[in-house]
C-alpha positions as CSV (number, residue, x, y, z in Angstrom):
1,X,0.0,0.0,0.0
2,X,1.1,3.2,-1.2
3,X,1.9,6.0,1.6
4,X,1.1,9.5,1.6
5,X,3.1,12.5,1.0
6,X,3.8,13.3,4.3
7,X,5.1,9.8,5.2
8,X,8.0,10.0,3.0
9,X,11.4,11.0,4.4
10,X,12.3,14.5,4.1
11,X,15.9,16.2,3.4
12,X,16.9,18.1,6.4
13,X,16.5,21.9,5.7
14,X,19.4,23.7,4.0
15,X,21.1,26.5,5.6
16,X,19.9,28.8,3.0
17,X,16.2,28.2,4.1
18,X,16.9,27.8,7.8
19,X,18.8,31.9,7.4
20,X,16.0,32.9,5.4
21,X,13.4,32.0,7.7
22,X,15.4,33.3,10.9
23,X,15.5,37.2,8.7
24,X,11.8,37.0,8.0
25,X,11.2,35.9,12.2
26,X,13.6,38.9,12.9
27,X,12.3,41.4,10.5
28,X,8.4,40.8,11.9
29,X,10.0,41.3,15.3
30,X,11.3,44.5,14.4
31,X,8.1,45.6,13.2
32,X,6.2,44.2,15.8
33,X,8.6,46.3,18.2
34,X,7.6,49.3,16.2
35,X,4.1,49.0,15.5
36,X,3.9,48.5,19.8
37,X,6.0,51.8,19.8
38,X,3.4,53.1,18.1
39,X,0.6,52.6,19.7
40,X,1.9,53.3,22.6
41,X,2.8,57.2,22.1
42,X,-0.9,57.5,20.7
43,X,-2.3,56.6,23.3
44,X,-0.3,58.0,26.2
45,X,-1.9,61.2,28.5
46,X,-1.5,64.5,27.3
47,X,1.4,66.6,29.2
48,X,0.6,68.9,31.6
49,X,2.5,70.9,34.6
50,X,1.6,71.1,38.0
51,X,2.8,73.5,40.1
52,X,3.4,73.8,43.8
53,X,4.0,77.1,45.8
54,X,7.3,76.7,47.8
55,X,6.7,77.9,51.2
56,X,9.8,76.8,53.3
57,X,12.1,78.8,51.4
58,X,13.7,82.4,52.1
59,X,15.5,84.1,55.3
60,X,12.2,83.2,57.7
61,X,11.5,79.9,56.8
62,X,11.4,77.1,59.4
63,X,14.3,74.5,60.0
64,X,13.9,70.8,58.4
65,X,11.7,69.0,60.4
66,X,10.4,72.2,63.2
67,X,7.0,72.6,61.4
68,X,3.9,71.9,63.5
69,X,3.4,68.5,62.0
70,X,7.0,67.2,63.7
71,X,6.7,65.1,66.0
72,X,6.7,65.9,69.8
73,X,10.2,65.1,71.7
């Protein structure tokens, strides 16, 4: 009885196939890395500043640590 195609013994890949199929797996990883790139700077928050007024700064301001929230020695 006759066997199929896939029964039949196979030649072992060359090396020419086995280096072409390694620069397609790295060029879709490189493209994968940059499509992710991608999507990530569209969808990330818009920039914005916050600001904070100083107030322990200048020639009256309190020593580290001497404000009413340090704690009682």
């Amino acid at each position: 009885m006759a066997r199929g195609g896939f029964a039949r013994r196979r030649r072992p890949m060359s090396m020419k196939t086995i280096a072409i199929i390694a620069g397609v797996v790295i060029v879709a990883l490189v493209g994968l890395v940059f499509w992710a790139a991608g999507q990530a700077d569209g969808r990330k928050p818009a920039q914005t500043e916050i600001t904070v007024p100083a107030t322990n700064i200048g020639p009256n301001a309190p020593a580290p640590g001497a404000g009413e929230n340090a704690p009682a020695q």
